[in-house]
MILUM-804333 format. One record per residue (C-alpha): residue in three letters; z, y, x. Coordinates in steps of 0.25 Angstrom, whole numbers, plus 5000, padded with zeros to 4 digits. Example, Ala and Ser with C-alpha at 12.3 -4.5 7.8 and 13.67 -1.06 7.14 Angstrom:
BEGIN
Ala503149825049 Ser502949965055 
//
This chain:
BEGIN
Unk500050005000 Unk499750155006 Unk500750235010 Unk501150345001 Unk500750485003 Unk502250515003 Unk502650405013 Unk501550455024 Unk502350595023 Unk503550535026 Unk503250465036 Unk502450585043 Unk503750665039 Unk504650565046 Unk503750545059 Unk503650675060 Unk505150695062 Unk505250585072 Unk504050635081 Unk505350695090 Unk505650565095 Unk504750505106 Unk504050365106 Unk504450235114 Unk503150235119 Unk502150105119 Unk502350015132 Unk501450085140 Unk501150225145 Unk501050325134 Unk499450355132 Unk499550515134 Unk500450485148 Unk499750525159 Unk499750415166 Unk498950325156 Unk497750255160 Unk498250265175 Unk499650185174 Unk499650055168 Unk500549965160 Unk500249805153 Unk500649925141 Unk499550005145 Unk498649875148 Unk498949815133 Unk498549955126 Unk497149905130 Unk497149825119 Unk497149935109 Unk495749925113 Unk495449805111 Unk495149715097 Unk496049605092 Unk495549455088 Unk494849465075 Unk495849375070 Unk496849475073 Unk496049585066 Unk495049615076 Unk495449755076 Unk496049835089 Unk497349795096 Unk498349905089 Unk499449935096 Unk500349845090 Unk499649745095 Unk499549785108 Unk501149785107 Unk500949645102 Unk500149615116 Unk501049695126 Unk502149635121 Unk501749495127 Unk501249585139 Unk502649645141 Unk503549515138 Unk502949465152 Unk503449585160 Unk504849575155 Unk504949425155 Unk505049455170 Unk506649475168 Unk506749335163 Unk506649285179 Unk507549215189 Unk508149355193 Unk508849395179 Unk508949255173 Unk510049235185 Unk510849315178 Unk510449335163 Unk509849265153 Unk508549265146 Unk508949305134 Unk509849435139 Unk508549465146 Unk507449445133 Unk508449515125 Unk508349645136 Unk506849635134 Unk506749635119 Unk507249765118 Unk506449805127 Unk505249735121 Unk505949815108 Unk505849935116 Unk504449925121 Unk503649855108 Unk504449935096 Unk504849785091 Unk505649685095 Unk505449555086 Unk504449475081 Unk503049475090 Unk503949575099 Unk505249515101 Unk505449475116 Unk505849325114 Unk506349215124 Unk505049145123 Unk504049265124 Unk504749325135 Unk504849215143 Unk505149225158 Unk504549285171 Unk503149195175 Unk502449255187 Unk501249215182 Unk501349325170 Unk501249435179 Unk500449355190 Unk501649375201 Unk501449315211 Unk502649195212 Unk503249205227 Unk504549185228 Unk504849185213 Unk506349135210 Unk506549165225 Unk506149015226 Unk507148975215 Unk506748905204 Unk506749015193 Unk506748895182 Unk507948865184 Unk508349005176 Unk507148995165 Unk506548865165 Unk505248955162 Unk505249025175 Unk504348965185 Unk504548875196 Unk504648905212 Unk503248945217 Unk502348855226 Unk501748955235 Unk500848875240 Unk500048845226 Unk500548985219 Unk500449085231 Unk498949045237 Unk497549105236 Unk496749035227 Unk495349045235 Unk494649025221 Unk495149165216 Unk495749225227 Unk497149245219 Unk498249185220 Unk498549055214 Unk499649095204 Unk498649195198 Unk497549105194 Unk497348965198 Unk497648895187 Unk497048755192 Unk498448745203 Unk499548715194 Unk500448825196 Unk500848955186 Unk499649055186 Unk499449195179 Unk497849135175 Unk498749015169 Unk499849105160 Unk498749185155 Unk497949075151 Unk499349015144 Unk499649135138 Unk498149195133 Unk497949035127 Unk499049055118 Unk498749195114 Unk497449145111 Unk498149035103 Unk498849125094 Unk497849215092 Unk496849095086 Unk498149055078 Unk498349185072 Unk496949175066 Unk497249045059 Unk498749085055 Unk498649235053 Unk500149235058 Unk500549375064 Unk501449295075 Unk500249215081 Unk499449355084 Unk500849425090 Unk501049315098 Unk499449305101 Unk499749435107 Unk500949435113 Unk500249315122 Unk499049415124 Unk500049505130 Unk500549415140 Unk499149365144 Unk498749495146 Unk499849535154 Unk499549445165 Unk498049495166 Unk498549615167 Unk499449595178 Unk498249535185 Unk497949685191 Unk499249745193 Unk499749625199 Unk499049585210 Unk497949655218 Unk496549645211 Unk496549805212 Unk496849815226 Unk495649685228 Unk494749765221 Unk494649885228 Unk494549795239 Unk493349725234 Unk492949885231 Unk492949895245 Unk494349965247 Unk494549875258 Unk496049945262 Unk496549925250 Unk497949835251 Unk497749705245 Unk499249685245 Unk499049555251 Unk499149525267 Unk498049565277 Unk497649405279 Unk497749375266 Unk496149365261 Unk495849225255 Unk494449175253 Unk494049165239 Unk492949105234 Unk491849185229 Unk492349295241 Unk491349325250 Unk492349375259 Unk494149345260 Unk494849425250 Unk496349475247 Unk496849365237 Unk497349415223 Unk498849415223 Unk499949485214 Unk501649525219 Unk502649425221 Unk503749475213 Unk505349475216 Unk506449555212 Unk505949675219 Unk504549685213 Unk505549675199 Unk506149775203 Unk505149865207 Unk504449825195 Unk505449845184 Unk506149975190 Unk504750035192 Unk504650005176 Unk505450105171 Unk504850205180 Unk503450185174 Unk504250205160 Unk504750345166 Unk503350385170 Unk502850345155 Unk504050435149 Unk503150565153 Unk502550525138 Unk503750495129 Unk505350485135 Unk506150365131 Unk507350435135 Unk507250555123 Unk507050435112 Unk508250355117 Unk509050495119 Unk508850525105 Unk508950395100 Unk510350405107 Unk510650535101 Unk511250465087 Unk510850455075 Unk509450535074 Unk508750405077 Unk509350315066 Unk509550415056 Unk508150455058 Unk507850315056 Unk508550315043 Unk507950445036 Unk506650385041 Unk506950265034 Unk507550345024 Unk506250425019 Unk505050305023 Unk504550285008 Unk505450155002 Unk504250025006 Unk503650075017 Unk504649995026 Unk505549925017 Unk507049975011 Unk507450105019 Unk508850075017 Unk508749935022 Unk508249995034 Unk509350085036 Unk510549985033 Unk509649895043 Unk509950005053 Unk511350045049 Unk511749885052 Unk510949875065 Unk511750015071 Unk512949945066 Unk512649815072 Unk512349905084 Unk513449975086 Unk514349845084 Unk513749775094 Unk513949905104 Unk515349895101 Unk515549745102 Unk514549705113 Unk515049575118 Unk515449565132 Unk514649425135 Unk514149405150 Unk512949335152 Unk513949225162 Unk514149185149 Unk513049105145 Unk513349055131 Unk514149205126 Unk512949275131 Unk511849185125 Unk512549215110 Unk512749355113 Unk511249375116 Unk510749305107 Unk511649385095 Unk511149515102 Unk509649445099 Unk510149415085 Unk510749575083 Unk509749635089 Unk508549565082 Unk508849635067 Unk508749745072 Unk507349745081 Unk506749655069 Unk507249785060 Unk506549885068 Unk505249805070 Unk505049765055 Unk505349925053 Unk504449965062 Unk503349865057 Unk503649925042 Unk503350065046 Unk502050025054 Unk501649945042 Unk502050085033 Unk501250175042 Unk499950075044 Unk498950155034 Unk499550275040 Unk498550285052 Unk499250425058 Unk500650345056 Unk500650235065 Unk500850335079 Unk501850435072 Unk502550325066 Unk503150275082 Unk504150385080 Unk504850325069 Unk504750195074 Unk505350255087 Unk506650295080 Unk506850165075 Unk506650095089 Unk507650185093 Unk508450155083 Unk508350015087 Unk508550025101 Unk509750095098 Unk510349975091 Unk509849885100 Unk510549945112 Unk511949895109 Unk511449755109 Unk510549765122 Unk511549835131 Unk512749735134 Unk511549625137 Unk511049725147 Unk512349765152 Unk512749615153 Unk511349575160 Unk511549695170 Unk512849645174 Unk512249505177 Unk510949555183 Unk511749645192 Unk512549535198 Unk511249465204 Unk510849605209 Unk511349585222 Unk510049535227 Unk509349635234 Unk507949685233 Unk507549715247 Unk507149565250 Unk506249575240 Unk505749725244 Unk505549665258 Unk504349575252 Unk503649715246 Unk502849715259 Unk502649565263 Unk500849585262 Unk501049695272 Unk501849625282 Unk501449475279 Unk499649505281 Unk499449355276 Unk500349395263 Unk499649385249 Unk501149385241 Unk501249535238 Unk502449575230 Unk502349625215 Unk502849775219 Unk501949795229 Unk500549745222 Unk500849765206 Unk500049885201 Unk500949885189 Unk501650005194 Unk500950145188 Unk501350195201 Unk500350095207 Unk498950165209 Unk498450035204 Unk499050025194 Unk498050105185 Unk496750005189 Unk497749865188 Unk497949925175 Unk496249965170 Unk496049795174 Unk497349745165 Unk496749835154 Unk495349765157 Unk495949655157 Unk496349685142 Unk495049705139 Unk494349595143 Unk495349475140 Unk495949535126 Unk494549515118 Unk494349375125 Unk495649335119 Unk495549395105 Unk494149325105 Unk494949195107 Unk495749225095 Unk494649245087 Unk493749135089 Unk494248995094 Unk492848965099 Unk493349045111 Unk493848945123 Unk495149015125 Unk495148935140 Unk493748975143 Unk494449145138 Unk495649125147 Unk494749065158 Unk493849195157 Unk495149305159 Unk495949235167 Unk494749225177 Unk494249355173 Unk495749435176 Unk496349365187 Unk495249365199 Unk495049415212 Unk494149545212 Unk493349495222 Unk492649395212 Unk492549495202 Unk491049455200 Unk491349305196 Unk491949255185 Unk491549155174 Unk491349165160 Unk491549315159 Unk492849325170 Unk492049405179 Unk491849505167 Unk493549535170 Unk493349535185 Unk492349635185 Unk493149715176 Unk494349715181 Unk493649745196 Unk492749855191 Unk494149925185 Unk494649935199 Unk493149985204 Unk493150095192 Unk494550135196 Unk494350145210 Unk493150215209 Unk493650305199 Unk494450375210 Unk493950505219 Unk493750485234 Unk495050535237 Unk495950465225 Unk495150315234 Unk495550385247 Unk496950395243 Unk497050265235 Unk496450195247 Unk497650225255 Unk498550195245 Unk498250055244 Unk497950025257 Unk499049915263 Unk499750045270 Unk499850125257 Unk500350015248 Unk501249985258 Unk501850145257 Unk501650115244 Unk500650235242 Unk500050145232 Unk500850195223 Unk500950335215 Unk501850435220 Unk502850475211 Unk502450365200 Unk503650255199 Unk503450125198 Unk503150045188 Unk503449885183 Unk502849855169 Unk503149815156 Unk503449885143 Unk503150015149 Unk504050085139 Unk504250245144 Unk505850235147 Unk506250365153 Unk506950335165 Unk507450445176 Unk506650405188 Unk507750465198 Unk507850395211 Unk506550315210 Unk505450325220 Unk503950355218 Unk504050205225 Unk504550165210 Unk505950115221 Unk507150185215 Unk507950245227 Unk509250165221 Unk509050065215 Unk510150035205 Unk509649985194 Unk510950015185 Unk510650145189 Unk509450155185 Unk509850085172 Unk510750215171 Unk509550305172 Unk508850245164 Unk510150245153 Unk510150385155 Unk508850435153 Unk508750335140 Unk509850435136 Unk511150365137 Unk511950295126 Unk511750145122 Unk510050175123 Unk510350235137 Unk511150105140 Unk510250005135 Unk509050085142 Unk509950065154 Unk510349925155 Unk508949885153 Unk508549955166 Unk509849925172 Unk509649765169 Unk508249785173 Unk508449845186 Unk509749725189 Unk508649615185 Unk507849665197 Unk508949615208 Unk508649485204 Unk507049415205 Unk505849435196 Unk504049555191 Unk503549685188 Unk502249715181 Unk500749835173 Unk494850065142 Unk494850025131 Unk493749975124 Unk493649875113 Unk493549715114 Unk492149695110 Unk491549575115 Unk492349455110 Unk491949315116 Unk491249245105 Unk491249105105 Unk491149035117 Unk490849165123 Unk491349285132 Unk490849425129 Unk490949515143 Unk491649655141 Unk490449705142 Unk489949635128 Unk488649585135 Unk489049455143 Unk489349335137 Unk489749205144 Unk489749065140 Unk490848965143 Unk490648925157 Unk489649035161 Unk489749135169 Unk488849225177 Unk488849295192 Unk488449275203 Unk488549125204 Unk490049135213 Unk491149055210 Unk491949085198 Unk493349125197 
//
């Protein structure tokens, strides 16, 4: 039924008061920021696919933005299931842990249940192959399976670590045939069932087999696009551009023969990662969040929704004037919100004294906060769904409507924090006890390809590009979004249409994305269309540049210059990845190295408290930071054009990019080479 000319008025009326208050922000870097389009997030990757067309099954119309939400989400579980590893589960659980991300998966998604609840089973653990680190030393030769039976085991460095001569990377990236964990081999898994739910979506139109057909999309995706950020193809291809002093972040003697290579190559590899590179990783986080606050502060939301009752009681009269059916019984809503503060409140004033030494007490107490705390985010989503649904034949609504839906988040978060804050105090206490360990063994590894010339085990620090200060970052981030482009409309076209080989799909993208740029003009069935894209990104980038800017970009990442660390932006902090949401930190005492001059973390943690503006907000802000940083002394891995998908495969076919080529199973055309 249409809206009433009196309910659009009101709701106009009421948006307009609350435009005061500003947004959350989307997990990624706000459009009108000026750094857009050069810094780059797996947010700002996924918004690609507001480009790009869904399955026909689906509706065959354009990704909206909730559904991008639906696909990041699975992207985004995969860089915080990196706390579930040997380093914190020492000391805490796995369910203080997924409790500690569902808020912040509340905090970054606007909802917390149903398709976005951050469950045991969809966080899962740390896997190297997710973000294609390269395993060395994982468990510090412990076997991690003895905390989480789904960790993996010790590494064989001898089947793992080696050069495979077919492809010039690294075995753990991509040979699939030598029987040990690869990235090629987990996205397959994982883009197999995504394709499985999608094709049972069509046959059981149930709404839970699409969510989760995109969640899997999301966690496929993120892993091809780690591909460029984490290892150095960029640096290769300016080599093979003729950018012969380019650091290869791999040892002078460490070229390999490959076949198909006319001449020995720098292999592909990607960072070893150990408690430094996490802490590198999740510290330089919230400095990328401060640099996104230049667009919209966290810190004056959370100060005014510490400043009483202008939040909720705004709430209320919103509740209050919304015309009776547009989102069920107002005064139903309001006793909702008047038990959960009471609730709340209760539970600030009796928060039980349970230590996680206590296996059996802190197992009931978690799990009670998971029974109190699920009311409540359930309540907000199903609101926030109503007023979406309410607002839908409004086309003007949908973006003014955020404000209101901000005030109730708030509201939320407010309720939420007096249930989350003892589980992080508890955690910080037990993380701090295992923080003796000190970094500088870790830090002493940063340089092992500069002192070590037959080296090709770089640490994640040094090569990842997921940092915005990394002038790499900007190209590594053009091929992930190609990446979108070209492997998205592959996959819908294997929801639509079970004549497409799903195998014969996965063969072509994992072949097309995970290559080495040398043999960037072979590929069967259609990969070599990826390899030249992704290679002639880098060329376009590169030759985009003046004279000078390539003068100065050629001493930066020459072996001296990565070494000084000149391949980094002065002045721009450090970045990890994930959510990407703009918390406004102060950046006090931290270097243009993204290194913090004392490093802290409870410190820290009280910065960041402060600038969320104190009270229980403040405090939740900074226990989260606090446990953070104290999860880093132990071990664990950090992380980073449009146009629309014509072009589907039909049948047994692959339509190019281009929309002119199309290749038949087991054809393939170049130069008659050998295929990788």
């Amino acid at each position: 039924m249409a809206l009433s000319f009196k309910a659009v008025v009101v709701l106009f009326v009421l948006i307009a008061f609350s435009s005061k208050v500003h947004a959350f922000g989307a997990g990624n870097i706000a459009s009108i920021a000026r750094i857009e389009g050069q810094n780059w997030r797996h947010g700002d990757i996924e918004d690609t696919l507001l480009t790009l067309t869904l399955a026909r099954i689906a509706g065959g119309r354009k990704f909206s933005k909730l559904d991008v939400q639906r696909v990041y989400f699975g992207n985004w579980l995969r860089d915080y299931s990196q706390a579930v590893d040997v380093g914190t589960l020492k000391y805490v659980s796995t369910e203080a842990i997924r409790i500690l991300i569902w808020v912040l998966g509340f905090l970054s998604f606007g909802y917390g249940t149903k398709e976005f609840e951050v469950t045991t089973e969809r966080l899962r653990c740390y896997e190297p192959t997710e973000h294609i680190d390269n395993p060395m030393g994982y468990a510090e030769g412990d076997d991690a399976r003895n905390y989480d039976d789904r960790l993996r085991g010790p590494v064989d460095e001898e089947r793992e670590l080696s050069i495979d001569p077919r492809t010039g990377l690294k075995n753990y990236i991509a040979s699939e045939d030598l029987g040990i964990a690869t990235s090629a081999g987990l996205v397959r898994r994982v883009l197999l069932r995504c394709i499985q739910f999608g094709r049972r979506y069509a046959s059981s139109e149930n709404e839970e087999d699409l969510h989760e057909a995109l969640r899997l999309l999301g966690t496929g995706l993120h892993c091809l696009e780690d591909y460029a950020a984490h290892s150095n193809y960029t640096e290769l291809s300016l080599i093979e551009l003729g950018e012969s002093d380019v650091f290869p972040h791999v040892g002078r003697n460490a070229k390999v023969e490959i076949e198909g290579a006319q001449d020995e190559v720098y292999p592909i590899v990607t960072g070893t990662f150990g408690g430094v590179d996490f802490f590198h990783s999740v510290l330089g986080e919230i400095s990328d969040k401060a640099t996104q606050s230049e667009v919209q502060s966290l810190e004056n939301v959370i100060t005014e929704s510490q400043d009483g009752p202008p939040s909720d009681s705004f709430i209320q009269d919103l509740l209050n004037k919304i015309p009776e059916g547009l989102i069920g019984d107002s005064d139903n809503q309001k006793d909702k919100m008047d038990e959960f503060k009471a609730q709340s409140q209760s539970a600030k004033e009796n928060s039980a004294n349970v230590s996680p030494r206590e296996p059996e007490e802190w197992t009931r107490y978690l799990d009670d906060v998971h029974q109190q705390m699920y009311p409540i985010l359930e309540w907000h989503d199903d609101l926030i769904k109503s007023i979406n649904k309410a607002i839908e034949q409004i086309p003007v609504l949908p973006e003014l409507v955020e404000q209101i839906q901000e005030q109730i988040t708030i509201f939320v978060f407010s309720i939420l924090a007096p249930y989350v804050a003892p589980i992080i105090g508890q955690v910080k206490a037990e993380l701090q006890t295992g923080s003796s360990e000190v970094i500088q063994s870790s830090r002493t590894q940063q340089h092992i390809v500069f002192d070590d010339d037959d080296c090709s085990n770089p640490t994640h620090s040094m090569l990842s590009k997921d940092h915005f200060s990394n002038i790499l970052n900007e190209p590594a981030g053009k091929i992930a979004s190609q990446t979108i482009k070209w492997t998205v409309p592959q996959i819908m076209e294997c929801w639509d249409n079970e004549d497409v080989d799903p195998e014969r799909t996965l063969d072509r993208i994992i072949s097309g994305v995970f290559h080495h740029p040398v043999l960037r003009d072979y590929g069967e069935d259609g990969a070599v269309d990826m390899r030249r894209i992704m290679f002639g990104t880098v060329q376009e980038w590169w030759e985009q540049k003046s004279g000078d800017e390539q003068d100065a970009l050629r001493g930066q990442l020459s072996r001296d210059g990565v070494r000084e660390g000149l391949n980094h932006k002065e002045g721009v902090n450090d970045c990890g990845h994930g959510c990407g949401k703009p918390l406004t930190l102060h950046k006090e005492g931290r270097s243009s190295s993204g290194e913090t001059s004392d490093p802290s973390t409870d410190a820290f943690g009280k910065a960041a408290g402060d600038a969320a503006g104190g009270g229980a907000i403040g405090g939740l802000v900074e226990g989260l930071v606090s446990g953070v940083g104290d999860m880093l002394r132990g071990d664990s891995d950090s992380r980073p054009e449009r146009e629309s998908s014509e072009g589907y495969a039909q049948g047994n076919q692959y339509s190019g990019g281009s929309g002119e080529q199309n290749y038949e199973y087991g054809s393939y055309e170049n130069s008659g080479r050998p295929q990788r």
